[in-house]
C-alpha positions as CSV (number, residue, x, y, z in Angstrom):
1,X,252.6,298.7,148.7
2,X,253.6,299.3,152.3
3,X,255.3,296.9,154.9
4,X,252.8,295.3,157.2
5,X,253.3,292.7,159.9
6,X,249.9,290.3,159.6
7,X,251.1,287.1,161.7
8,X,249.5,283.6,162.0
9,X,249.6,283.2,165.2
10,X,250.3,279.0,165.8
11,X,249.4,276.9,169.4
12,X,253.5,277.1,169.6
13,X,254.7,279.3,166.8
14,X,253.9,282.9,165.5
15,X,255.2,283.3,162.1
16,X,255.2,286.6,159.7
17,X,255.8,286.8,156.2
18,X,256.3,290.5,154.9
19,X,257.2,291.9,151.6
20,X,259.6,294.5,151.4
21,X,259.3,296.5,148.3
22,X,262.5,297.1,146.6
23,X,261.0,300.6,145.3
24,X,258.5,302.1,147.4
25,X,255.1,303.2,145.5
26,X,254.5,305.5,148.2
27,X,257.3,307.3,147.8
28,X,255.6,310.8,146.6
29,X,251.7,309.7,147.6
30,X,252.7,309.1,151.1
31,X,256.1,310.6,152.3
32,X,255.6,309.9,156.3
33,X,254.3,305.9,155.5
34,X,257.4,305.8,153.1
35,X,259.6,306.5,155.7
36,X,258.1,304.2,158.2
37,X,258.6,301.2,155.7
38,X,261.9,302.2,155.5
39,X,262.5,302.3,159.2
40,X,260.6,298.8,159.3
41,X,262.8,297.3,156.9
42,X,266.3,298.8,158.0
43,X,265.4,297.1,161.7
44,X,263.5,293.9,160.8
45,X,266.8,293.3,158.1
46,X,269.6,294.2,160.7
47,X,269.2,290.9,162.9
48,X,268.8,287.7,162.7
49,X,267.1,287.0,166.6
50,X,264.9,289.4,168.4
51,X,264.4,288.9,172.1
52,X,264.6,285.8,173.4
53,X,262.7,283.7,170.7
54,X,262.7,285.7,167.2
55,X,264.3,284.3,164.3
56,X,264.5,285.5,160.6
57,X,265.6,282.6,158.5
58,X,267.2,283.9,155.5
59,X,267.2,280.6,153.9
60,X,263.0,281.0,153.1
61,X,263.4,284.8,151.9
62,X,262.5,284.7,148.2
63,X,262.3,287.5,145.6
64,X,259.4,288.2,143.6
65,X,258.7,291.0,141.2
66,X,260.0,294.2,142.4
67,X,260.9,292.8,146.1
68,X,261.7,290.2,148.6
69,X,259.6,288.1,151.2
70,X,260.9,288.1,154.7
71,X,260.2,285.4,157.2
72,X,260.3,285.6,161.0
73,X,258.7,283.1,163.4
74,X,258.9,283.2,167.2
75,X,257.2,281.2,170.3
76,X,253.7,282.3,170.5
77,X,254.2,282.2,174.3
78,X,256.8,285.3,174.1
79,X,253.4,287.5,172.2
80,X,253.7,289.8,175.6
81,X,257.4,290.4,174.4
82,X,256.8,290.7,171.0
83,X,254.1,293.2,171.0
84,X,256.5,294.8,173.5
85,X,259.0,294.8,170.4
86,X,256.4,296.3,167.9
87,X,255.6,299.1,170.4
88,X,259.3,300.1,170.8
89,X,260.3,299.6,166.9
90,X,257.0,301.3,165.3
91,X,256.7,298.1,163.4
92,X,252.6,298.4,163.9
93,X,250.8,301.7,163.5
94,X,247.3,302.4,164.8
95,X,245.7,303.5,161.8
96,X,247.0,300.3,159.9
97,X,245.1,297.0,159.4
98,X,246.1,294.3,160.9
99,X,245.2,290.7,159.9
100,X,246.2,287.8,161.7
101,X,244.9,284.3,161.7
102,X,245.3,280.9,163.8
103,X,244.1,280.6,166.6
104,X,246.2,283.0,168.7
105,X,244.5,285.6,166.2
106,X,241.5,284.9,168.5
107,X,243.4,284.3,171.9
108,X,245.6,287.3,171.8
109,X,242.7,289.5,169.8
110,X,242.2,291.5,173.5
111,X,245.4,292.3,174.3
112,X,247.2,293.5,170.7
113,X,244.1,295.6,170.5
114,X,244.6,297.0,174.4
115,X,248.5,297.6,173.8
116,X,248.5,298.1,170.0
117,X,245.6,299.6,169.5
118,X,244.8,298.0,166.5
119,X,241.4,296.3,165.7
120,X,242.5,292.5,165.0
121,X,240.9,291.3,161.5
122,X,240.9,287.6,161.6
123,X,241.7,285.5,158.6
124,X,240.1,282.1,158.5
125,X,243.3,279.4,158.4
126,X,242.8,277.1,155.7
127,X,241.7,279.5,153.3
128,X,244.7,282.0,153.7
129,X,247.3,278.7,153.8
130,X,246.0,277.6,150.6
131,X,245.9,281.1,149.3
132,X,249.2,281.6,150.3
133,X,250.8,278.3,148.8
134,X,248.6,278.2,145.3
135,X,250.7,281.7,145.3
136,X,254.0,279.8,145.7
137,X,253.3,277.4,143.7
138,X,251.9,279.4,140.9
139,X,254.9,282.0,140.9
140,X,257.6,281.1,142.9
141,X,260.1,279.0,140.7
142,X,261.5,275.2,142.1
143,X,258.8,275.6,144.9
144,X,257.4,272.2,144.6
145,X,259.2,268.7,143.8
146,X,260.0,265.9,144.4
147,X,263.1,263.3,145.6
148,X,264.7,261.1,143.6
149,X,264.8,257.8,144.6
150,X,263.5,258.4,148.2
151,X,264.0,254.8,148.8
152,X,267.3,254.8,148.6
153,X,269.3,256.6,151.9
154,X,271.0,259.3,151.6
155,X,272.5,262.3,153.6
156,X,270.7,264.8,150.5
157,X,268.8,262.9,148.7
158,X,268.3,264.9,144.8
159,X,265.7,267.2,144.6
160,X,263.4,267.5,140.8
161,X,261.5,270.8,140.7
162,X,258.0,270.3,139.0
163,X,257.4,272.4,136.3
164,X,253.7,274.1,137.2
165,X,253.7,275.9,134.1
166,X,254.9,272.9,131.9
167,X,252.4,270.6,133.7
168,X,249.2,272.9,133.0
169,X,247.4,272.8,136.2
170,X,248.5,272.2,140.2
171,X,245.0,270.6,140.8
172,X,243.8,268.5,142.5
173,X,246.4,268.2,145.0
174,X,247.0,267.0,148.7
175,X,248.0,269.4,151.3
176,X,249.1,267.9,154.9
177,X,249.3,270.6,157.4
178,X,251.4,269.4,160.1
179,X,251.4,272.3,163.1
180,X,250.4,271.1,166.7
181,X,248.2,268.8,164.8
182,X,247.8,267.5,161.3
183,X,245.3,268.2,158.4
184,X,244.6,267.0,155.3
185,X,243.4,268.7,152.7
186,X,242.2,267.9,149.1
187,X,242.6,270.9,147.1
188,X,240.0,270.7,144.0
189,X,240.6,274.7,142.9
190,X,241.8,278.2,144.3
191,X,238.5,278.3,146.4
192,X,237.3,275.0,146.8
193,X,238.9,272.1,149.1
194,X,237.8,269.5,151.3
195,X,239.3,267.8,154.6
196,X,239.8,264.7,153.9
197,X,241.4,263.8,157.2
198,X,243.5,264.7,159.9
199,X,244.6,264.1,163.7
200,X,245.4,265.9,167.0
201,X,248.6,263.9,167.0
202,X,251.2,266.2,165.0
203,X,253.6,269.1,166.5
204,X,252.3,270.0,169.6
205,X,251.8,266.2,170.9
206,X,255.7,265.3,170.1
207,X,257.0,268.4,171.6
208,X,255.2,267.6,175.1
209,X,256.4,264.2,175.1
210,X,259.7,265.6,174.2
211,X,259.3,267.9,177.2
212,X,257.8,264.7,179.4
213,X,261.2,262.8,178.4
214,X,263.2,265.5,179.9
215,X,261.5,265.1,182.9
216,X,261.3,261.6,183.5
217,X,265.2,261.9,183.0
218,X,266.3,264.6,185.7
């Protein structure tokens, strides 16, 4: 398994999850891709911020198996700078796949190819959200619970881990997507789900009126 940066590319956010092996498998197959993960890891793990909008929150890295997740997000409106970063760090090679989703996936398709020269394969959104959290919930440990006594206030209120395992089965469940707008989801297996409802208002509308506030003030 190599280190790959497949992004889903948000109306404000971009964020990547990538897995960094703690022993390569490519080690004696592939000597010159084995050394390129290593490159990728040693530089993606040395900061915390790249440029101007990167972050890596440590606080969402999880290990799994024989390696950890990573997660970096940045604004989707810095993609010029990012892809800037890729191209001076090697993180994207021409002859790798590259999967996004979102929307950007479609948006920025053009220009990642024309600087990157990678052809863009484009995930569809729901289906690689729901793959991606049926994963977390399935084998990541104290993923999903629930507060105790919510109704009571508190600073940090007492979190109860649901036991997947113990309980049998997470289905059906409800998943609310809340990015620039909000969707809900009823989730009935790993491949089947149905939008139950949803709304424009999420995210995106709170951050402009944020941004409308700030106006109105100065």
């Amino acid at each position: 398994m190599s280190i790959s940066v497949q992004p889903h590319i948000g109306g404000s956010l971009t964020k990547i999850c990538f897995f960094e092996p703690h022993t390569s498998t490519l080690s004696n197959k592939c000597p010159l891709r084995a050394a390129s993960d290593q490159l990728k890891a040693t530089f993606l793990k040395s900061k915390l911020k790249y440029g101007s909008t990167g972050v890596r929150d440590t606080s969402l890295s999880l290990e799994w198996r024989n390696g950890t997740f990573h997660f970096v997000n940045f604004d989707t409106f810095r993609m010029k700078e990012a892809i800037t970063l890729f191209q001076s760090e090697n993180l994207i090679q021409k002859d790798e796949p590259f999967y996004a989703t979102g929307g950007g996936a479609y948006k920025y398709a053009s220009m990642l190819t024309e600087h990157l020269g990678v052809v863009v394969k484009k995930g569809d959104e729901l289906q690689c959200l729901l793959r991606g959290l049926n994963f977390l919930l399935t084998y990541v440990p104290d993923e999903c619970y629930y507060l105790l006594n919510p109704e009571k206030k508190k600073v940090n209120p007492t979190k109860v881990p649901l036991n997947i395992l113990k309980e049998g089965s997470i289905y059906p469940y409800l998943l609310v997507n809340i990015g620039s707008g909000v969707s809900i989801l009823r989730v009935d297996s790993p491949t089947s789900f149905e939008r139950v409802s949803g709304t424009c208002v999420g995210g995106g509308t709170y951050w402009y009126h944020l941004l409308a506030f700030f106006i109105f003030i100065f």
